[in-house]
C-alpha positions in Angstrom: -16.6 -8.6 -3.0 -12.8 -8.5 -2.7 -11.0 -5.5 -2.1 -6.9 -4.7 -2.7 -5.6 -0.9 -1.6 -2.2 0.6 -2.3 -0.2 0.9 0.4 3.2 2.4 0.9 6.3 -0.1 1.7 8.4 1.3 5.0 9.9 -1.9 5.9 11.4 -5.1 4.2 12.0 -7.9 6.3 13.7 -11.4 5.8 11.6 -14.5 4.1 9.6 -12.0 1.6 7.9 -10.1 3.7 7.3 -6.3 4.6 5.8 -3.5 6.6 3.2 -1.3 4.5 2.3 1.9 6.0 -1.5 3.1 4.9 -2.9 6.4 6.6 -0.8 5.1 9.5 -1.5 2.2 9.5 1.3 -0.3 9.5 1.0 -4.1 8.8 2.9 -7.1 7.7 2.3 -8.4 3.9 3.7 -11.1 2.1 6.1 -10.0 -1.3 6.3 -13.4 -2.5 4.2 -12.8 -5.7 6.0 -9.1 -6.5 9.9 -9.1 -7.7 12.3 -6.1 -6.5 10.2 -3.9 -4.1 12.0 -1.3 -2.3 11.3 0.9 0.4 9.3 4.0 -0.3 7.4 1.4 -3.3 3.8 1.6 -3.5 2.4 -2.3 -3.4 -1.5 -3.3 -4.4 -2.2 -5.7 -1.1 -4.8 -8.3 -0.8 -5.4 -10.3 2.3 -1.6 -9.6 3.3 -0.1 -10.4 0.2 1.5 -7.7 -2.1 -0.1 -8.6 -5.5 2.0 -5.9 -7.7 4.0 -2.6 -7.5 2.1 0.6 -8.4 3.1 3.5 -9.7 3.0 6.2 -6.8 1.0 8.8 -8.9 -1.9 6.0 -9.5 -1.8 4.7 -6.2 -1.8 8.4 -4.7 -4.7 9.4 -7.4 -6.6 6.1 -6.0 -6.3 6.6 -2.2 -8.1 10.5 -3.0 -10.7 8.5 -5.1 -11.2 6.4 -2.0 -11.2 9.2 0.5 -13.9 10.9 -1.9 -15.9 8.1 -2.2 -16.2 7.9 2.1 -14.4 4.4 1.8 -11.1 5.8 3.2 -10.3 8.7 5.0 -8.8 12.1 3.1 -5.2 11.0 5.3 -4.4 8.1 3.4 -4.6 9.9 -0.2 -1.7 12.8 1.4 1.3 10.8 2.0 2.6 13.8 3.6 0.8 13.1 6.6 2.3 9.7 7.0 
């Protein structure tokens, strides 16, 4: 089973890549397969590639799903807390 979460972009860096923030979380993801991603974007990621830009209201409605279901703590869906 495969898995790809939203995370939040808080860096971009040279040769198409970036630092996604996630609960806190910070790691570096490919944006090779996504066109014009800006800081403050939200990114689906997927083994460290950023697959496609997400509309912050969905990707905030599916971190709270995730918290809910026990797969992600209730942190990640309040990006207040990041």
């Amino acid at each position: 089973m495969c898995l790809a979460i939203p995370a939040r972009v808080v860096e971009i860096a040279e040769n198409d890549q970036a630092i996604v923030d996630l609960g806190g979380v910070r790691k570096d993801v490919s944006l090779a397969l996504v066109e014009d991603v800006a800081v403050g974007d939200y990114v689906i990621v997927h083994v460290g590639y950023a697959l496609t830009r997400l509309d912050p209201e969905e990707a905030e409605k599916t971190l709270a799903l995730m918290a809910e279901a026990g797969l992600a703590t209730q942190e990640l869906a309040d990006p207040s807390a990041w």
